[in-house]
N, C-alpha and C positions, 0 to 999 in steps of 0.2 A: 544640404545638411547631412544626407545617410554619408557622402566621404568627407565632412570635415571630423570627423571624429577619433578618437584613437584607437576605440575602441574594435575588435571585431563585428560588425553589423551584419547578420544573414536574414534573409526572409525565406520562409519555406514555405510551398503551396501545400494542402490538405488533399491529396486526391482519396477514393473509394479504394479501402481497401485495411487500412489505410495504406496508402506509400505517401513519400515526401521528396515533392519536387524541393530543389533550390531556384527561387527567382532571379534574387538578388544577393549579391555582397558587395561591402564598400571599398574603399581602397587599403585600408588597411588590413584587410582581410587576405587579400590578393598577396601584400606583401609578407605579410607577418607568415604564411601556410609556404608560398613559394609556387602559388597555383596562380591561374589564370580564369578569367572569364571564358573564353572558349572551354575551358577543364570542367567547369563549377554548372556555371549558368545553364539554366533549364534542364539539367542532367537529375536525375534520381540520385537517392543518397547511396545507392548500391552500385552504382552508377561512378561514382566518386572516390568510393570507400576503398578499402582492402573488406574481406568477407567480415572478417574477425568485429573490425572496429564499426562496420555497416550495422552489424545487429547491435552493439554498443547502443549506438546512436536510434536507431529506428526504435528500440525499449524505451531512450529519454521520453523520445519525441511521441510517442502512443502514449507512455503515462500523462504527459504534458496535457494531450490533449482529451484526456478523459478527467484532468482537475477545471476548477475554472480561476486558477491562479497562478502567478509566475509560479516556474520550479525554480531549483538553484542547483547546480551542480559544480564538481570540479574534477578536471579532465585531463591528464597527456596524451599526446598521438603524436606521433612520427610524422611529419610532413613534410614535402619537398625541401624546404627552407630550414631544415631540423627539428631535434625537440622543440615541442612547444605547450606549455602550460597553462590552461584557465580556468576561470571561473568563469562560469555562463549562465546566465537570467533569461530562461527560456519561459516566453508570456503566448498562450493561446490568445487567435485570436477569433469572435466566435460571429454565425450574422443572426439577421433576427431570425431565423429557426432554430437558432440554440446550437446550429452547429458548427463544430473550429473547421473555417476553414484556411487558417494560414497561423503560423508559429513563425514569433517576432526573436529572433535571438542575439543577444549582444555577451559575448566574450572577453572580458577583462583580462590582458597577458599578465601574468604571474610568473614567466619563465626564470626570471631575474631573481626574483625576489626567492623564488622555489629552491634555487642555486645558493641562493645569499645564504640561505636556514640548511642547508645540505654540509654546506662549508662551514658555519659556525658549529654544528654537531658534528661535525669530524674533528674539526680544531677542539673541542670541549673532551671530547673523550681519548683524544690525544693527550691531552694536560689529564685527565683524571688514569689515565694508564701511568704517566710518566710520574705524576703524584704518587700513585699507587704503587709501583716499581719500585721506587727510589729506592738505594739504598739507607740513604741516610734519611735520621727520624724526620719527620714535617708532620709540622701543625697547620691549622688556621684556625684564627680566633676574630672576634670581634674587637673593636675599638673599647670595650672596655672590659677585655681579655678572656672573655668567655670564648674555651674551646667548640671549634664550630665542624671540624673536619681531621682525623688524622690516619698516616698511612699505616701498611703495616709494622714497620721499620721500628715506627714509633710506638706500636701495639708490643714490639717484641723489648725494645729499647726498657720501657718502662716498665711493662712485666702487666699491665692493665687492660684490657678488651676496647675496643672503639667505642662500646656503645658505655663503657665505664668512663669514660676519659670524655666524648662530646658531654657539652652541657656544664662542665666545671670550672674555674675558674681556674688559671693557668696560675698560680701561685699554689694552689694546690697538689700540683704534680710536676712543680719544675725547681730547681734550688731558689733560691731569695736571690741569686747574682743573676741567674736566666729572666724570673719573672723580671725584676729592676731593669736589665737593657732591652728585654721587649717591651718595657712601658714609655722606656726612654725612646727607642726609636718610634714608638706609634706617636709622640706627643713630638717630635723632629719629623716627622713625616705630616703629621698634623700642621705644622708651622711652616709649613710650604719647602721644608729642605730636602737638598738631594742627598738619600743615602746610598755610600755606595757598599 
């Protein structure tokens, strides 16, 4: 069961002191880091680490084991196989003396997904720079023509401030031919046609 999972599974022993051995990882652990069992297995976390990201990790793992409830965190580190991204559900685990003696941790990749939200906020603030640049005036309005966004172009254009101009009704501040073909197109665009 511990390598049918997708997830990253480690098991880490509780020694005096504290330090924290690693027992176990599952296979995806192995692949997803770029490490090996011989690298991992029964090694110290300092052992394993770069120094930097050793005390990182050995802070989780001591706060972990002084709760008596999963932690949560979320984490990059540079590992063999590249960046890599998680979320990790680090659950003490404790015996009948009350004491933790081993920390159960399962890391969810996120790498992808961390990339997907990097790319859509580059692409976003690329469209609100190239909005904002514009030469020429732009609006955005709602479907039933309330102004919702305009650049400067259009601040300079109209002679009005942005924060005068959001919130109005675009026949308010456009001629009666302007506001007419922007209703005409939002209600052609509404009926499934293609404007070009």
């Amino acid at each position: 069961i511990f390598n049918g999972v997708s997830d990253l599974l480690f098991l880490i022993g509780v020694e005096v002191g504290p330090r924290f051995r690693c027992l176990m990882v599952n296979h995806a652990y192995l692949k997803r880091t770029g490490r090996t069992e011989e690298q991992i297995e029964g090694k110290l976390v300092e052992e394993i680490l770069a120094p930097e990201q050793a005390r990182s990790v050995i802070e989780k793992y001591t706060a972990a084991i002084q709760s008596d409830s999963p932690s949560y965190y979320k984490e990059s580190a540079d590992v063999p196989a590249g960046r890599l991204m998680v979320e990790t559900t680090l659950t003490p685990i404790f015996n009948e003396q009350g004491n933790c003696t081993h920390l159960l941790g399962a890391s969810h990749d996120i790498t992808e997904r961390e990339r997907m939200v990097e790319a859509l906020q580059e692409s976003e603030e690329r469209y609100r720079s190239l909005f904002e640049n514009a030469n020429d005036a732009l609006a955005t309005f709602t479907l039933d023509g309330t102004i919702t966004t305009v650049n400067r172009a259009a601040e300079r254009l109209l002679g009005w401030s942005r924060e005068e101009l959001v919130g109005r009704h675009v026949s308010e501040v456009a001629t009666s031919a302007s506001a007419a073909l922007a209703a005409e197109r939002t209600r052609r665009f509404l009926a499934g046609e293609r404007l070009s």
